[in-house]
MDAnalysis code that builds the backbone (N, CA, C; Angstrom):
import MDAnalysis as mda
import numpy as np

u = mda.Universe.empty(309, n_residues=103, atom_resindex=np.repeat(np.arange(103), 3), trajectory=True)
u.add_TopologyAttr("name", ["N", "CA", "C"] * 103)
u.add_TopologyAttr("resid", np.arange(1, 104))
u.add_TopologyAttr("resname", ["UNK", "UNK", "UNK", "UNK", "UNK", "UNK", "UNK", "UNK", "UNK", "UNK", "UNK", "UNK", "UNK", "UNK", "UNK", "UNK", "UNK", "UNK", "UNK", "UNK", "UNK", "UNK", "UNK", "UNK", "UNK", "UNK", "UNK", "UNK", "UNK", "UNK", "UNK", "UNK", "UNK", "UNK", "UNK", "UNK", "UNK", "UNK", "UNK", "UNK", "UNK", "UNK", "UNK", "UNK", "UNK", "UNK", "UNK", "UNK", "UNK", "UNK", "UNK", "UNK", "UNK", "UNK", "UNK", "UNK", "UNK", "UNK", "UNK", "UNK", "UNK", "UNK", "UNK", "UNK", "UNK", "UNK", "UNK", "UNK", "UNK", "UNK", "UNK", "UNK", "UNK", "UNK", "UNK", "UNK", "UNK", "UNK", "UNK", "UNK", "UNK", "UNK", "UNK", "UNK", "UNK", "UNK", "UNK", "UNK", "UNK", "UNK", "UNK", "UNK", "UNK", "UNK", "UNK", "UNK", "UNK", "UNK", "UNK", "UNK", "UNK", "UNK", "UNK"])
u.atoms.positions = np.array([
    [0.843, -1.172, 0.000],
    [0.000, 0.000, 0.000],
    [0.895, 1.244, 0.000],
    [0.587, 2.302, -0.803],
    [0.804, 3.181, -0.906],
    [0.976, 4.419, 0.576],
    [2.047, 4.538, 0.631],
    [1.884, 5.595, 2.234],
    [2.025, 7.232, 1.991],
    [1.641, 8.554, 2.081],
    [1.095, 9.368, 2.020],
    [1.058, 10.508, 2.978],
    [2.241, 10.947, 3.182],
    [2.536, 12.222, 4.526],
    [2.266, 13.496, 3.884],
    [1.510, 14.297, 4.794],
    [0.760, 15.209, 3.972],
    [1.009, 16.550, 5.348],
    [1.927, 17.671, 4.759],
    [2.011, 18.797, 6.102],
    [1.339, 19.907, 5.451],
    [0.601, 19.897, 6.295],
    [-0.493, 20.929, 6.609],
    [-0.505, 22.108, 7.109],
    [-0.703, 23.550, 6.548],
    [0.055, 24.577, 7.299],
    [-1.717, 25.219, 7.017],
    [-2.420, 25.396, 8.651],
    [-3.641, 25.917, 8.699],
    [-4.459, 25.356, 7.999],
    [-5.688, 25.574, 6.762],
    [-6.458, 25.145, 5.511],
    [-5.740, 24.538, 4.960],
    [-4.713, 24.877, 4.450],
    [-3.906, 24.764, 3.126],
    [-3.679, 23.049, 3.363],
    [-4.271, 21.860, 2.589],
    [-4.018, 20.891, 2.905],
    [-5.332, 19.612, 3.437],
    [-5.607, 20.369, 4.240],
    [-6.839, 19.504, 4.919],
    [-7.847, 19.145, 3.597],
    [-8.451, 19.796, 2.673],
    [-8.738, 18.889, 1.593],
    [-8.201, 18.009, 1.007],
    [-7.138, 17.431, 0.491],
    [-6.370, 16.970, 0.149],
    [-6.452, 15.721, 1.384],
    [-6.163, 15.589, 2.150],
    [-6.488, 14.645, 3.201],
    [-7.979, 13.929, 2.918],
    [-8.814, 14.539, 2.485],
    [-9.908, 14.363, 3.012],
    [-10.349, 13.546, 1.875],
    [-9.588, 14.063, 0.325],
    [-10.247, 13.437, -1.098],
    [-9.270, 12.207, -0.544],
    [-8.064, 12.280, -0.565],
    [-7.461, 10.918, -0.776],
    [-7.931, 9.893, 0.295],
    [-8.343, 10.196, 0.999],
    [-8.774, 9.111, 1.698],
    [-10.012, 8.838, 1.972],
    [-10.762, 9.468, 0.706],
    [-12.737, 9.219, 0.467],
    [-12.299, 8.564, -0.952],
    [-11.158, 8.227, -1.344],
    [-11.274, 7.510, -2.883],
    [-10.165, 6.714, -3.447],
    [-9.276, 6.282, -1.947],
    [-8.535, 5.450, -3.022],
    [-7.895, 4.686, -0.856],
    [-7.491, 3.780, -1.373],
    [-6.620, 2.893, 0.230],
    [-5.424, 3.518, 0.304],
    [-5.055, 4.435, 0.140],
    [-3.487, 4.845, 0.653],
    [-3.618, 4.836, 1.824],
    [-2.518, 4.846, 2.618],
    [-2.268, 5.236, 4.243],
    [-1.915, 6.373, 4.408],
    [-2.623, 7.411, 4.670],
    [-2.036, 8.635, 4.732],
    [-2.283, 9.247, 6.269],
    [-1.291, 9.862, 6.428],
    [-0.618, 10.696, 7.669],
    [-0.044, 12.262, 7.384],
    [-0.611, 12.912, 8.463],
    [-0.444, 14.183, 8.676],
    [0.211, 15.148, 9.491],
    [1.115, 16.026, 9.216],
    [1.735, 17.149, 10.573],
    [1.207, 18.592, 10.173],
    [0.607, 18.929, 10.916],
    [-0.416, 20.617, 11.149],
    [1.217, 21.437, 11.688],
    [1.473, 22.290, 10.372],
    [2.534, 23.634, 11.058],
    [1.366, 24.675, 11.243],
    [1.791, 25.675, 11.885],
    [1.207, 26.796, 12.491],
    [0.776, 27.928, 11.130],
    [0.015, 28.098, 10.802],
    [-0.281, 28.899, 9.834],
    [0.578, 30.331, 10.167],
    [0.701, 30.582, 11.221],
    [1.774, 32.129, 11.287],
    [3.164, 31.325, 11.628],
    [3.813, 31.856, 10.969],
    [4.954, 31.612, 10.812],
    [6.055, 32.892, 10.265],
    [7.360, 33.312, 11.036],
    [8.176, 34.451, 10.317],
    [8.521, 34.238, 9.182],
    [8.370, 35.768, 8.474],
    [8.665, 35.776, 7.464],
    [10.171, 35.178, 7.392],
    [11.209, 35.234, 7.988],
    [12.487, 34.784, 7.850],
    [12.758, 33.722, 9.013],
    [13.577, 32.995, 8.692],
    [13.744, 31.876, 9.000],
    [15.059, 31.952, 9.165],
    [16.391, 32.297, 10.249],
    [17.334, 32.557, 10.724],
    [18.214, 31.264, 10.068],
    [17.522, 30.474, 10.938],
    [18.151, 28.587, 11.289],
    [17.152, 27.548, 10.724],
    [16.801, 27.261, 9.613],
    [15.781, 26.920, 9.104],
    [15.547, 25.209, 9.796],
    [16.989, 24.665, 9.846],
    [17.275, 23.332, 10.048],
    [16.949, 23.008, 11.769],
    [17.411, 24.222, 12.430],
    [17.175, 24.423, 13.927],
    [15.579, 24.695, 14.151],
    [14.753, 25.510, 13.325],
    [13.347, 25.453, 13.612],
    [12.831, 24.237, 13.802],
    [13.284, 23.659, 12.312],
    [12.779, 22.361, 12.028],
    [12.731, 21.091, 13.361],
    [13.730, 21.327, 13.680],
    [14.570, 20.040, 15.082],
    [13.369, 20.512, 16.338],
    [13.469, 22.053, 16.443],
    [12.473, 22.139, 17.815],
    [10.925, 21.630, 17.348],
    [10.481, 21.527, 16.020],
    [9.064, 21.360, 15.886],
    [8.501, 19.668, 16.598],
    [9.906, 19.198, 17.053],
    [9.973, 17.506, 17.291],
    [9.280, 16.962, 16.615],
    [9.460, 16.684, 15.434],
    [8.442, 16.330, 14.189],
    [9.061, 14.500, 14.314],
    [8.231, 13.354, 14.062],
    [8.909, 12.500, 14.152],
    [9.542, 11.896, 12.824],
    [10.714, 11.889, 13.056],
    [11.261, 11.166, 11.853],
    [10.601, 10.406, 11.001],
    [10.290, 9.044, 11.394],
    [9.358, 8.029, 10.469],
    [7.999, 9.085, 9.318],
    [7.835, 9.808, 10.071],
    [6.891, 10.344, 8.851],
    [7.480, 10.926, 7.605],
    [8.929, 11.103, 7.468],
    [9.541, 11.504, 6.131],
    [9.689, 10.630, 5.436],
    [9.797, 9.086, 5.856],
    [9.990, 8.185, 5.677],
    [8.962, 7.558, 4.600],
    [7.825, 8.089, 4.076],
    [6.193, 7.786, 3.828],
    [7.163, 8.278, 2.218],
    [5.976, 6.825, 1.374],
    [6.529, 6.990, 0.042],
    [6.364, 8.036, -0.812],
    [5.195, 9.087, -0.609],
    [5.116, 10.593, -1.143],
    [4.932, 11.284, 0.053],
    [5.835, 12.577, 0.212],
    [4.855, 13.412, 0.964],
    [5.017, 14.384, -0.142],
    [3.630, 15.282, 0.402],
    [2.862, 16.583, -0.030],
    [3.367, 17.698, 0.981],
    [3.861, 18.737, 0.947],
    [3.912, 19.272, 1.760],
    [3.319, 20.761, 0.770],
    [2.434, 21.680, 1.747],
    [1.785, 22.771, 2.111],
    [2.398, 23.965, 2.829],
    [3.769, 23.817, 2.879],
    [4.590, 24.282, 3.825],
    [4.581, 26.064, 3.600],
    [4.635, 26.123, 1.919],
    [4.790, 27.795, 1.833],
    [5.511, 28.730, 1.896],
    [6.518, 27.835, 2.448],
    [7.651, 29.186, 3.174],
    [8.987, 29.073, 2.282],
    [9.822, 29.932, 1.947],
    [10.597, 29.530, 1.532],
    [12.020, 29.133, 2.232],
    [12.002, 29.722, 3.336],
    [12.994, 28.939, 4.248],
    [13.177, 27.738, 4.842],
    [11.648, 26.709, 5.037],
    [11.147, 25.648, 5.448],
    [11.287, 24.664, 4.708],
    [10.705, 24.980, 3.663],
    [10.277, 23.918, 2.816],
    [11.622, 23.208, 1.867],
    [13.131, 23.552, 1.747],
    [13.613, 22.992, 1.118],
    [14.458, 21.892, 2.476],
    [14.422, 22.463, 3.880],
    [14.788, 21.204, 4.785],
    [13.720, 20.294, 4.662],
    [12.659, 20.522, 4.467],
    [11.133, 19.368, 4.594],
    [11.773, 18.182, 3.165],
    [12.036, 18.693, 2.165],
    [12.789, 18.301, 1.319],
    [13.821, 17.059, 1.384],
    [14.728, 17.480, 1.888],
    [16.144, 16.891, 2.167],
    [15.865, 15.774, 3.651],
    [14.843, 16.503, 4.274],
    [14.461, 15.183, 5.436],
    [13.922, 14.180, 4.295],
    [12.922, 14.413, 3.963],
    [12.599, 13.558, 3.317],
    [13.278, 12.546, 2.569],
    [14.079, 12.916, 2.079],
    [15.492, 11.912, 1.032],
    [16.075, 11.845, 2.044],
    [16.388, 11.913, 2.922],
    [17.469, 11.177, 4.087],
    [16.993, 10.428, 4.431],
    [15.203, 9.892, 4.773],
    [14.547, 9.045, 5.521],
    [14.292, 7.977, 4.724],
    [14.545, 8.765, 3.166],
    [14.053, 7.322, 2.507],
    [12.619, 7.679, 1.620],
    [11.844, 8.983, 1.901],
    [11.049, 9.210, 1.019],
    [11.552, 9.047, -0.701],
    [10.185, 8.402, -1.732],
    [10.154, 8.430, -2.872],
    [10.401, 9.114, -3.727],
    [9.545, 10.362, -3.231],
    [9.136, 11.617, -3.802],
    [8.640, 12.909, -3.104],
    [8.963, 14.075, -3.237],
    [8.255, 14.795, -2.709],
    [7.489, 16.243, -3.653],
    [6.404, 16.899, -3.246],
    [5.471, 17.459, -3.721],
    [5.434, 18.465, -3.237],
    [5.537, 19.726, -4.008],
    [5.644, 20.972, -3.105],
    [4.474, 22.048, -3.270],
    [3.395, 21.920, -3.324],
    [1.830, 22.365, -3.120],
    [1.745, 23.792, -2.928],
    [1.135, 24.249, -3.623],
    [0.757, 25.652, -3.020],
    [1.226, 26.822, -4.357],
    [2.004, 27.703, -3.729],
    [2.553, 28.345, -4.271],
    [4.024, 28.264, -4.683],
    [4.432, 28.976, -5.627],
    [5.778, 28.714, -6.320],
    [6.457, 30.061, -5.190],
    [7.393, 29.070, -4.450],
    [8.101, 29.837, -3.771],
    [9.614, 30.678, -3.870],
    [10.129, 31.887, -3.903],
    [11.871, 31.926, -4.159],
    [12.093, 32.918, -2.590],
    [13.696, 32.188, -2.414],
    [13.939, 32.443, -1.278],
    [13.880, 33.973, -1.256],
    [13.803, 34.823, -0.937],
    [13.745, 36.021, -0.491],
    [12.953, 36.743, -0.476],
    [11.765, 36.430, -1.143],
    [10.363, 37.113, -2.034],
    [9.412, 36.626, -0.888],
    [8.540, 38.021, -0.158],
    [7.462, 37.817, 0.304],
    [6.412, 37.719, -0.056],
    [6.032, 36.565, 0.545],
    [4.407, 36.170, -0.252],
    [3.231, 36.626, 0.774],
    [1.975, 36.637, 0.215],
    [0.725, 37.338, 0.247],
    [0.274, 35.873, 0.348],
    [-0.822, 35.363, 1.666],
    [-1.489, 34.424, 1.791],
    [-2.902, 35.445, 2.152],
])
């Protein structure tokens, strides 16, 4: 079976949860980040470590991530290929590091 980690930042996401698992058997699993979040991200890798996120979930053969940010989302990335993820999916908006975005 197909496994399915899906991070969730506020709305952004929770549909997506909700179709894939009203229409097909994947195993899918979820981590809720905080919809406010700084615009800059000092220590991106050090945020990441305090969120105590558990390892095994990078581990899931796609994740989706909703993340948004551009400081975040390329460690969500690289966990992912360290754990052994397939693939990963970067949802939302097209992000570049320095450019503030409008949610």
């Amino acid at each position: 079976m197909i496994s399915i980690g899906i991070i969730t930042r506020g709305k952004y996401g929770l549909r997506l949860i909700d179709n894939i698992r009203s229409n097909s058997n994947f195993n899918v699993s979820s981590i809720e980040l905080s919809e406010s979040l700084p615009d800059f991200i000092e220590d991106p890798a050090e945020f990441v470590a305090g969120l105590n996120l558990d390892k095994s979930f990078f581990s899931k053969d796609l994740i989706i991530t909703y993340t948004m940010h551009p400081d975040l989302t390329p460690v969500i990335v690289r966990l992912a290929g360290e754990n052994g993820s397939h693939a990963v999916i970067i949802a939302g908006v097209a992000a570049k590091a320095g450019v503030k975005m409008s949610f």
